[in-house]
N, C-alpha and C positions, 0 to 999 in steps of 0.2 A: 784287678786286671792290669798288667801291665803291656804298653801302651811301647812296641816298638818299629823302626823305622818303617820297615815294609806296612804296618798295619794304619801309619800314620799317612803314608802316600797312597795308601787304597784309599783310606777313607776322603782325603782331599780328594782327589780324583773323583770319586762317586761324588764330592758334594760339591763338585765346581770349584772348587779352593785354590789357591795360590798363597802357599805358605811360602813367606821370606824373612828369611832372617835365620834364628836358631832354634833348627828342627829340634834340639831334645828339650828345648825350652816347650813349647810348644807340646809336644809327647807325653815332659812331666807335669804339664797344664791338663792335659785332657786323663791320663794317669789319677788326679786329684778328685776330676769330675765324677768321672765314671766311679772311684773309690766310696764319692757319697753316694751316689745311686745304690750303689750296694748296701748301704748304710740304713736306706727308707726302706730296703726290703726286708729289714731285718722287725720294721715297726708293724704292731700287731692291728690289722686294723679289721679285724673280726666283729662285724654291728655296726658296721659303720655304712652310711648309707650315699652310692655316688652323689657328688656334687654337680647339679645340672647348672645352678646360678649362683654366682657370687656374692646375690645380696639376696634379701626378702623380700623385694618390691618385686611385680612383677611388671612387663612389657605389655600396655594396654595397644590394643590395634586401632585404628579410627575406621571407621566404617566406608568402602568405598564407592563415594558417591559423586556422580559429576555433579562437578562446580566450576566457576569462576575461575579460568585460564587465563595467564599472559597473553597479550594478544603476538602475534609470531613476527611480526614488523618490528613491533618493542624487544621481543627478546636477541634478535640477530641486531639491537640497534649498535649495540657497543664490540659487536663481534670483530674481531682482528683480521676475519676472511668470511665469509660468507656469496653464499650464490640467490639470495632471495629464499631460499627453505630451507636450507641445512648451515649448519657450520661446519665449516671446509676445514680439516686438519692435514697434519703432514703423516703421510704414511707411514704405519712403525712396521716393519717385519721384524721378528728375531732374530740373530744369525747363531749357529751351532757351531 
């Protein structure tokens, strides 16, 4: 698939992007990518069974049970802002 200007500033655009510099650098970069991609589909992988985890160990849960808590004096002791029960952060909103 070849990869040109208008298809490269849709796709920035859709993905937040800010390309600078040289757009067919860039084009013939993603050009490369998308060319492997085409490449894996070509591999047979017929019997092959999804991979849920990347190793064979699995993830043991610990059973949930109350215990032994920080006491809440101790844990705001070293806190940067606090109100006596919370830690006080700085507000984030997004902007769009």
């Amino acid at each position: 698939m070849q990869v040109d200007k208008e298809l490269l500033l849709k796709v920035a655009k859709l993905a937040k992007l800010k390309i600078e510099g040289d757009e067919d650098q860039v084009s013939a970069d993603l050009t490369k990518v998308l060319s492997w991609m085409e490449k894996l589909k070509e591999v047979d992988t017929d019997g092959v069974e999804p991979l849920v985890y990347l190793s064979i160990e699995q993830s043991v849960a610990r059973q949930d049970k109350v215990g032994v808590h920080l006491d809440r004096a101790l844990a705001l002791g070293n806190a940067p802002d606090a109100d006596g029960k919370y830690f006080l952060v700085p507000k984030v909103i997004p902007q769009d």
